[in-house]
C-alpha positions as CSV (number, residue, x, y, z in Angstrom):
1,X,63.2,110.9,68.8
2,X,62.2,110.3,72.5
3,X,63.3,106.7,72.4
4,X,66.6,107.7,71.0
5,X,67.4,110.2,73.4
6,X,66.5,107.4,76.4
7,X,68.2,104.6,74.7
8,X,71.4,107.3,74.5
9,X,70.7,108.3,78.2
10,X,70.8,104.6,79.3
11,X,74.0,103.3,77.0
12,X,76.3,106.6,79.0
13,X,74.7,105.0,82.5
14,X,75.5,101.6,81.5
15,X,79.0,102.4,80.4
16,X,79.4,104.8,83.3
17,X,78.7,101.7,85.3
18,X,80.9,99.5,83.8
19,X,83.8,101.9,83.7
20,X,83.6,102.4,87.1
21,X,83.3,98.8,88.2
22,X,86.3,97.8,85.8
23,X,88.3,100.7,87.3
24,X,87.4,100.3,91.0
25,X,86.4,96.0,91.3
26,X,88.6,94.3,93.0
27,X,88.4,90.5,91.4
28,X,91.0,89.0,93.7
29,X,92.9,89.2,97.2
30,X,95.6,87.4,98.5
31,X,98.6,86.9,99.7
32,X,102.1,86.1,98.4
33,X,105.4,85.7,100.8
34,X,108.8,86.4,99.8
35,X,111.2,89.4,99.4
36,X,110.9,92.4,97.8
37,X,113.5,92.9,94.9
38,X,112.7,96.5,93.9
39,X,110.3,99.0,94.0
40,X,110.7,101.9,91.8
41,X,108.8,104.8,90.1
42,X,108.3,104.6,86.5
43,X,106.7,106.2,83.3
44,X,107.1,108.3,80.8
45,X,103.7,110.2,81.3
46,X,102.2,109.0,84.3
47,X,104.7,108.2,87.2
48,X,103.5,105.2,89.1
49,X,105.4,102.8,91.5
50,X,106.2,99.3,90.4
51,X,107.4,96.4,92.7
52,X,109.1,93.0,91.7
53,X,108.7,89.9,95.0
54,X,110.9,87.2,94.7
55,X,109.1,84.2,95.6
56,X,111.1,81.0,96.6
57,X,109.4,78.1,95.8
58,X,111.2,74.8,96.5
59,X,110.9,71.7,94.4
60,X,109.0,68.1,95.4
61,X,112.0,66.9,96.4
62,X,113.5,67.0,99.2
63,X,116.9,69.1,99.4
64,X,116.2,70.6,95.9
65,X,117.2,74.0,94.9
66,X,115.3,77.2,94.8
67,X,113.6,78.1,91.8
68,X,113.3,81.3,91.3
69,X,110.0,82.7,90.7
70,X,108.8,86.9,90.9
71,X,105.9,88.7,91.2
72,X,105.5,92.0,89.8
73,X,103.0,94.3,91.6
74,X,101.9,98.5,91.7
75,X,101.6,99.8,94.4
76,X,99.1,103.1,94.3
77,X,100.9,106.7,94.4
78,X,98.8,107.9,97.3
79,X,99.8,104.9,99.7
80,X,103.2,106.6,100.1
81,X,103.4,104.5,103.9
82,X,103.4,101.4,102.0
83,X,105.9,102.6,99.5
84,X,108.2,103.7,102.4
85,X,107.8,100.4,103.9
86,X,108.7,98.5,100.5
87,X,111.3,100.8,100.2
88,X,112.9,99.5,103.6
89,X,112.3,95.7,103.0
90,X,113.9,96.0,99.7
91,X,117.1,97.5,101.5
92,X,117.2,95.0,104.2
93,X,116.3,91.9,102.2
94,X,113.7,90.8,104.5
95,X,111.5,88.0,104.1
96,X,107.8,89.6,104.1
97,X,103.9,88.5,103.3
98,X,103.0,90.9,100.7
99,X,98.7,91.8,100.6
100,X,97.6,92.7,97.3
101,X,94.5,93.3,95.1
102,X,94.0,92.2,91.2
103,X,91.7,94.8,89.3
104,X,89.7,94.2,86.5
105,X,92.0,96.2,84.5
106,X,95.4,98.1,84.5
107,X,95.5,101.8,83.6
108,X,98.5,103.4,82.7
109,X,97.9,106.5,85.1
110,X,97.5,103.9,87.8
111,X,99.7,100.9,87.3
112,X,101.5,98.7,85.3
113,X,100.3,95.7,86.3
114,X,96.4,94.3,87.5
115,X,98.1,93.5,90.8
116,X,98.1,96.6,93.7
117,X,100.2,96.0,97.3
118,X,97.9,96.9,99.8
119,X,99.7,96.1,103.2
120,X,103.1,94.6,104.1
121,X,103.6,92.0,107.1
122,X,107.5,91.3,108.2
123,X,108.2,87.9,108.8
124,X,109.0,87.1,112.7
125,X,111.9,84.9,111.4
């Protein structure tokens, strides 16, 4: 009975552990240049913020169209400077280096996506 209860005691700190690292990790950061398209609030539930950047990659060739590529991206409901500042850039249609963080996971109380915005540069263009 005593190695039950420890082995039970154990599993609940390991999964403690694990939910919290999954929840709170942070298994990328980087940063992606382009224009913000949108950010809105969604959900039916939980109301988080969602973002869509346009990124404009250009072909090998020289003179070649834009293709158009987008990177969608949460942004977390407490930040509510960043989401101002999205706000703007998406009004004015600036060009602007987006910092972000992938998580482990996505919850749906938290975001949409595995991708949170965590700082806005304008471009000096």
């Amino acid at each position: 009975m005593k190695f039950i209860i420890r082995f039970l005691i154990i599993a609940l700190i390991a999964f403690i552990a694990i939910a919290a690292f999954m929840y709170w990790g942070t298994y990328e950061e980087g940063v992606m240049a382009g224009k913000v398209l949108r950010i809105s609030k969604k959900g039916v539930i939980f109301k988080t913020y969602e973002g869509k950047l346009n990124l404009e990659t250009f072909g090998a060739l020289k003179g070649a169209s834009p293709i158009a590529e987008s990177f969608d991206f949460s942004v977390e409901g407490s930040n509510k400077e960043l989401i101002k500042q999205l706000e703007e850039v998406a009004l004015s249609g600036e060009r602007v280096n987006l910092h972000y963080k992938k998580r482990y996971m996505s919850f749906s109380w938290r975001g949409n996506t595995k991708y949170f915005a965590t700082m806005v540069e304008r471009s000096k263009q």
